[in-house]
C-alpha positions as CSV (number, residue, x, y, z in Angstrom):
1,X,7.7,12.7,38.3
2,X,3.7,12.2,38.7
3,X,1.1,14.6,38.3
4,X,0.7,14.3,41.8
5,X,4.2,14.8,43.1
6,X,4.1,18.2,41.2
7,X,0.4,19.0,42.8
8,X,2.1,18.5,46.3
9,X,4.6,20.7,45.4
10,X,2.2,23.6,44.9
11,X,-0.2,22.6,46.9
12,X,-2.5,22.5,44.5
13,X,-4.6,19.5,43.1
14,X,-4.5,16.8,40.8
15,X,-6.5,18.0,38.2
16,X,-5.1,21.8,38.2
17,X,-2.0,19.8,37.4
18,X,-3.6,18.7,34.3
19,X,-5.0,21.7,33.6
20,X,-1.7,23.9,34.0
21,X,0.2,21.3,31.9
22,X,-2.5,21.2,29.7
23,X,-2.8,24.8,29.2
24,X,-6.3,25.2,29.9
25,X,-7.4,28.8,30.5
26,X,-9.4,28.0,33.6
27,X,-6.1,28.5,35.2
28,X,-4.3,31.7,35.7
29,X,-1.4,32.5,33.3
30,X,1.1,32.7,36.1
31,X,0.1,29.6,37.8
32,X,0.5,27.4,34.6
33,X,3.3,29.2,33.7
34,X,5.0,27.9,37.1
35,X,3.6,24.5,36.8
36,X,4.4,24.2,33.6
37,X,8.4,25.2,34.5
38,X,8.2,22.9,37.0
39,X,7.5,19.7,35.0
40,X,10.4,20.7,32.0
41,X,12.7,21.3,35.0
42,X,11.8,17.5,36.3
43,X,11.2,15.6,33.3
44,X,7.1,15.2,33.7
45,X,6.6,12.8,30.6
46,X,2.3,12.4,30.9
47,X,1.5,8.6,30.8
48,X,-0.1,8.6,27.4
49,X,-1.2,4.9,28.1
50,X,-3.6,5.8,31.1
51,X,-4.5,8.8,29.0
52,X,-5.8,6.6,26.2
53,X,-7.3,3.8,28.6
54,X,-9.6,6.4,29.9
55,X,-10.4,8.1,26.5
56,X,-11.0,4.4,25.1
57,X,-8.6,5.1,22.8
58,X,-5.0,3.5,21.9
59,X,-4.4,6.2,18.8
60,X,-3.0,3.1,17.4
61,X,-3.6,2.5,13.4
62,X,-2.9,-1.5,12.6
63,X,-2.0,-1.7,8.7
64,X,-2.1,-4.9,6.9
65,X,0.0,-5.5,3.1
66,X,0.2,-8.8,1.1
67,X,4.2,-8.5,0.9
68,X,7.0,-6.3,1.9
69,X,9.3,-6.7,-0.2
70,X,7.0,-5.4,-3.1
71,X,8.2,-1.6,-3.1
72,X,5.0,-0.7,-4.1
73,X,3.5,-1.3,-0.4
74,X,6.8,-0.1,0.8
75,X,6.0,3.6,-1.1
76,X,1.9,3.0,0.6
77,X,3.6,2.5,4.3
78,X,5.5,5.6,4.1
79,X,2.8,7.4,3.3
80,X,0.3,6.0,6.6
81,X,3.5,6.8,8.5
82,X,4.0,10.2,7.4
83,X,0.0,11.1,7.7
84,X,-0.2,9.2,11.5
85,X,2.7,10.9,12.6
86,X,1.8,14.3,11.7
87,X,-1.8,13.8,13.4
88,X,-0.5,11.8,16.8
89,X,-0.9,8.2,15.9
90,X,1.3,5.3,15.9
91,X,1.5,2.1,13.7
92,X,1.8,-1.6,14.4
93,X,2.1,-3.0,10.7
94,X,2.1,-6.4,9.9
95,X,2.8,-8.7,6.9
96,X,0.4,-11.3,5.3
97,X,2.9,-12.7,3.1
98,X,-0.3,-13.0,0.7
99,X,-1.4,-15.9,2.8
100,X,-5.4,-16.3,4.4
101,X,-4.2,-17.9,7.6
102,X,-1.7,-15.5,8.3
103,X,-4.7,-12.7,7.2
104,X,-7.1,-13.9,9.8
105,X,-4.7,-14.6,12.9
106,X,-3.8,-10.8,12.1
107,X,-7.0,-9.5,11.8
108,X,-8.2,-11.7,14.9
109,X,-5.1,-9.7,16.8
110,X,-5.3,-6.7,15.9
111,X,-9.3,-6.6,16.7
112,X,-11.0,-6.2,20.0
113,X,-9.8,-2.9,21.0
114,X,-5.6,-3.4,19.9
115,X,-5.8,-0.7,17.2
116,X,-8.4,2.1,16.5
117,X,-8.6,1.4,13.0
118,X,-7.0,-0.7,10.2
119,X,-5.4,0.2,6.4
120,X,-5.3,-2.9,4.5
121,X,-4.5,-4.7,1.2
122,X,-5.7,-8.1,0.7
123,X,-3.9,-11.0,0.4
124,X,-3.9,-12.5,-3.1
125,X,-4.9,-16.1,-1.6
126,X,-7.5,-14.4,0.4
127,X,-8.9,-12.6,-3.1
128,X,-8.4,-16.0,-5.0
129,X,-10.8,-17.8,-2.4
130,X,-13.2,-15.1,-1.6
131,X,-13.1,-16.1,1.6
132,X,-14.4,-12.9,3.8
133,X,-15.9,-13.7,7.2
134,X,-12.9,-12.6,9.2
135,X,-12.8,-9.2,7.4
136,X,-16.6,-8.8,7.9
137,X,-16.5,-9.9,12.2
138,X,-14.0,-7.2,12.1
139,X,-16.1,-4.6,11.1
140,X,-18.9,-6.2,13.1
141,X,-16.9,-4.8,15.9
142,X,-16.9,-0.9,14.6
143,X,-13.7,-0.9,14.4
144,X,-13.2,1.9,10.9
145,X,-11.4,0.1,7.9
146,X,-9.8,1.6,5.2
147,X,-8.9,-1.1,2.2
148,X,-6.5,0.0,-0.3
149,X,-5.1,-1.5,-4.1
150,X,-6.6,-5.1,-3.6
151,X,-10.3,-4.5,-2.6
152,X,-13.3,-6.5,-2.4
153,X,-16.7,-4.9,-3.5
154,X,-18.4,-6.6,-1.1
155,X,-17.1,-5.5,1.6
156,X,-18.4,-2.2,2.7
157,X,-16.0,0.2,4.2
158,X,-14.0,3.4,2.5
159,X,-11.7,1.9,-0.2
160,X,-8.2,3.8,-2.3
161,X,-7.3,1.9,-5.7
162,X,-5.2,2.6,-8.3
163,X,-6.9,2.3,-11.7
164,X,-5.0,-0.8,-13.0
165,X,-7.5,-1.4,-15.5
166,X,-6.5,1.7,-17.3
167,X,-2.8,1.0,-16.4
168,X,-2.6,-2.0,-18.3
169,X,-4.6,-0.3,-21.4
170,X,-1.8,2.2,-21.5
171,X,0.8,0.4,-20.8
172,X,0.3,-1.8,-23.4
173,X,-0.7,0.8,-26.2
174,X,2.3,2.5,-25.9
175,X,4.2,-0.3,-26.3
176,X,2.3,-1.0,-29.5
177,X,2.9,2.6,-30.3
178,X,6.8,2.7,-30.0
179,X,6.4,-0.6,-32.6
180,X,6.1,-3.6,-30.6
181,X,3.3,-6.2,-31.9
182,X,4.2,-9.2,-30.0
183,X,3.8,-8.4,-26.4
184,X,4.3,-10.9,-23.6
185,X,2.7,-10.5,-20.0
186,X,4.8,-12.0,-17.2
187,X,2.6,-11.8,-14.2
188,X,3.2,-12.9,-10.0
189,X,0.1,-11.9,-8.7
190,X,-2.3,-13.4,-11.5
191,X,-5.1,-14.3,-8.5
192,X,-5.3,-10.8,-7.2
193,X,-7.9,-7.9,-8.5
194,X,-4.9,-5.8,-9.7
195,X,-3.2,-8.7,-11.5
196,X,-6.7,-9.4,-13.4
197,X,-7.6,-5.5,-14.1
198,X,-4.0,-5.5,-15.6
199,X,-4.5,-8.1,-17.9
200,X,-8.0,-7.3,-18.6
201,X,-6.6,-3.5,-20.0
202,X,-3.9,-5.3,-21.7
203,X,-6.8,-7.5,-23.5
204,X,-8.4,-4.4,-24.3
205,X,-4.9,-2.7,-26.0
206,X,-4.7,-5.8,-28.0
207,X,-8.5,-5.4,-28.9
208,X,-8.7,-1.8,-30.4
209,X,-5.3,-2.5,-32.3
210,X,-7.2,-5.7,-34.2
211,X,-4.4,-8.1,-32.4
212,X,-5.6,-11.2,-31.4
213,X,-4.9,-12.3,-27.9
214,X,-2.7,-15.0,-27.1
215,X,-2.9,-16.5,-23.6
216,X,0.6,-18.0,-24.4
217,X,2.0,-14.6,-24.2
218,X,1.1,-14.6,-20.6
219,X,3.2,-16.1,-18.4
220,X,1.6,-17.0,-15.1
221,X,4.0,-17.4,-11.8
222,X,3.3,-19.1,-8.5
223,X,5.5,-19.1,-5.5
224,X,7.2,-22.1,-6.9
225,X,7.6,-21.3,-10.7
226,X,11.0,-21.1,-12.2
227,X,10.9,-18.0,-14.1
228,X,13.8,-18.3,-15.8
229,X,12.8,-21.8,-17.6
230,X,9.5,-20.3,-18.4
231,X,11.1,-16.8,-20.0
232,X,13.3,-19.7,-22.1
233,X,10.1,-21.6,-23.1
234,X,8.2,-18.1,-23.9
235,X,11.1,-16.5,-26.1
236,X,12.2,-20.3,-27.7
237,X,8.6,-20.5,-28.8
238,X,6.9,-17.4,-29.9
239,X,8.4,-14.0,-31.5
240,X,8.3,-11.5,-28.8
241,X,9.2,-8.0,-28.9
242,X,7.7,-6.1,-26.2
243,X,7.6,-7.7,-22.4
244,X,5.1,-6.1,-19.4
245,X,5.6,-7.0,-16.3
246,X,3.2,-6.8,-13.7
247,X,5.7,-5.8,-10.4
248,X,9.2,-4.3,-10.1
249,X,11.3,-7.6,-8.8
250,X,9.8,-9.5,-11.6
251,X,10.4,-7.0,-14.7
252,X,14.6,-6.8,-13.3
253,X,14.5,-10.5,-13.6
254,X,12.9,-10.6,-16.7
255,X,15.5,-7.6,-17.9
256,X,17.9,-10.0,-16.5
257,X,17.0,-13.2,-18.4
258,X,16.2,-11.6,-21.7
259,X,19.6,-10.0,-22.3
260,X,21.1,-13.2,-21.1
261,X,19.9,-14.7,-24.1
262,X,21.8,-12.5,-26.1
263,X,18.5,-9.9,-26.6
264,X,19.3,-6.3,-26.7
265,X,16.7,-4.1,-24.5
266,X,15.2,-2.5,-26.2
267,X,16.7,-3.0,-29.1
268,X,15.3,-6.2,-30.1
269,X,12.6,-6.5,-26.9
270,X,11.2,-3.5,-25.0
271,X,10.1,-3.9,-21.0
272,X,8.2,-2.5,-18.7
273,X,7.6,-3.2,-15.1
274,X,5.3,-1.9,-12.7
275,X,5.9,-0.1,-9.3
276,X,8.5,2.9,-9.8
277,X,11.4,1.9,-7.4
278,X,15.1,2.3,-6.7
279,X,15.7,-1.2,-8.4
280,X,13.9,0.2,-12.1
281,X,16.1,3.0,-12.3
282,X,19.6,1.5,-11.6
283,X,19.5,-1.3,-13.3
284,X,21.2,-1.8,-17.6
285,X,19.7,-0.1,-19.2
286,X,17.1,1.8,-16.6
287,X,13.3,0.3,-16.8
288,X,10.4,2.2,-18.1
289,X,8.2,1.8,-15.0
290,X,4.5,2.6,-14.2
291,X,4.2,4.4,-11.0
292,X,1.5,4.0,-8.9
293,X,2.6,7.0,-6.7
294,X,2.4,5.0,-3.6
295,X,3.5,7.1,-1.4
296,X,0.1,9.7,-1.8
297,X,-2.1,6.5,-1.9
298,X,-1.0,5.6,1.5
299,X,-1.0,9.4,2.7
300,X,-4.4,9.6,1.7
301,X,-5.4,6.1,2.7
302,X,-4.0,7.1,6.4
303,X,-6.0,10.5,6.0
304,X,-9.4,8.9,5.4
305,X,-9.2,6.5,8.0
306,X,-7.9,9.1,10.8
307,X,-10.9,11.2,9.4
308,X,-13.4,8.7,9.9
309,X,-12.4,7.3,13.2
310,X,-11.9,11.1,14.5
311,X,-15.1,12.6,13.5
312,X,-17.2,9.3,14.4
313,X,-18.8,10.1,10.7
314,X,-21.8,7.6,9.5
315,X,-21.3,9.2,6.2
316,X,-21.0,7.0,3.0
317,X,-18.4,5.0,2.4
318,X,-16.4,6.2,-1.0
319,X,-13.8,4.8,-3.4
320,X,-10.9,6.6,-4.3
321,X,-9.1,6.1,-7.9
322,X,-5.9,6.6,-7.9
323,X,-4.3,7.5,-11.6
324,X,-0.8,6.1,-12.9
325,X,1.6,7.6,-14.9
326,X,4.6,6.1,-17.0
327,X,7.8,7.3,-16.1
328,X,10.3,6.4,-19.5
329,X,13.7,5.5,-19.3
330,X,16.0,3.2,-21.5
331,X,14.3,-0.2,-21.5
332,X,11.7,0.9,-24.6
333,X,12.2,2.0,-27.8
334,X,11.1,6.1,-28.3
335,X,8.5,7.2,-29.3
């Protein structure tokens, strides 16, 4: 059924069709009310593809994350997806798998009129090299960006973080305040801004405690690491009682290794992972977990974007902090 078909059926035109079924009130209320009857009773399903063609528009948002399986970017894509379905828009999400070739064959896809406007989190390799000409020919094109968790300050568009910096203060002080004094950092994403703002608050905990820092207490993975000789090298060689660990996957491995070795958690070594998942609070004994709150970063990620592109604003760009909160469970000693 075509708009059309249904014109020639009242003998009407093409675009009172559109008005009828578009419940414009140029047309009388009788005479829409038919029309519209008519094309429920047949199926009429309007071809949202020319519609969008002739607007310019695909109301299409791409969105970009550094790695999947991270729950974290899970919680953030549940949040665009709630937001862009509410206002009309559909996603096409892809996965960098924190790779800069993989970035920049995404970017140079999803660019030149694919999507209206682009969420995305940088991949760590990308942040490591500084290397930003694709991100900046993007925006070259006017196409609205929204970056989210790992930024870069010089790139200008509207930005959501979380505030790791104090994340990693807080974390760490309260470890020192349930009695921990020898706290390890176990970290995967050591080359990305979070990663460093972590560490940096953890530096700072260490700091206003009069602790010295020890950068043999942080124990730096690649994609190729073996974590579970470098947790035996870490808790053969130094006296460890409190463990941080900077993502979710990596804090239930470390749980995993440490009571493997005959350690009771928390007991004889507290832990704390980042990222608030299913995994944290079904594992022996549950984790104490910072959450992010994911899900309302990517909600109002999804929200500024659709804003921006909608109301064709040239109003300043802004950065919005996101604050954690520490959600305690069995893996730490009480307060």
């Amino acid at each position: 059924m075509t708009l059309k078909k249904i014109a020639q059926a009242f003998n009407v035109s093409v675009s009172t069709v559109s008005k009828a079924i578009n419940d414009n009130h140029e047309i009388s209320a009788e005479l829409k009310s038919k029309i519209q009857q008519y094309a429920k009773e047949n199926n009429y399903r309007p071809n949202k593809l020319a519609l969008n063609l002739r607007q310019k528009k695909t109301k299409t948002i791409g969105v970009v994350v550094p790695n999947i399986l991270n729950y974290f970017f899970t919680q953030v894509f549940s949040g665009i997806e709630k937001v862009a379905n509410d206002r009309g828009y559909n996603l096409l999400s892809c996965i960098s798998d924190e790779s800069y070739e993989k970035e920049v064959k995404t970017l140079g896809f999803l660019g030149g009129g694919t999507v209206d406007g682009i969420i995305i989190s940088m991949a760590e390799e990308t942040q490591f090299n500084n290397k930003l000409d694709h991100i900046h020919n993007l925006l070259e094109q006017q196409i609205p960006m929204v970056m989210f968790d790992r930024v870069s300050h010089e790139i200008e568009c509207d930005k959501v973080v979380v505030d790791d910096y104090e994340a990693g203060f807080r974390t760490t002080k309260y470890l020192l305040d349930t009695g921990c004094a020898s706290i390890a950092v176990v970290t995967a994403i050591d080359h990305s801004s979070v990663g460093k703002l972590r560490v940096s608050g953890y530096k700072k905990a260490l700091e206003e405690a009069s602790i010295p820092y020890n950068d043999q207490l942080v124990v730096r993975l690649s994609k190729n690491t073996d974590l579970e000789l470098m947790m035996s090298l870490l808790l053969s060689h130094q006296k460890i009682d409190g463990i941080m660990a900077l993502d979710e996957i990596t804090a239930v491995e470390v749980l995993r290794i440490v009571k493997s070795r005959g350690y009771k958690v928390p007991q004889d070594i507290s832990i704390i992972g980042f990222t608030n998942g299913k995994l944290s609070q079904y594992v022996t004994p549950s984790l104490t977990a910072v959450s992010q709150h994911g899900t309302f970063l990517g909600e109002t990620a999804a929200n500024i974007l659709i804003e921006r592109m909608e109301e064709n604003t040239t109003k300043e760009f802004a950065t919005q902090t996101i604050k954690t909160s520490l959600v305690v469970r069995d893996s730490t000693q009480k307060m």
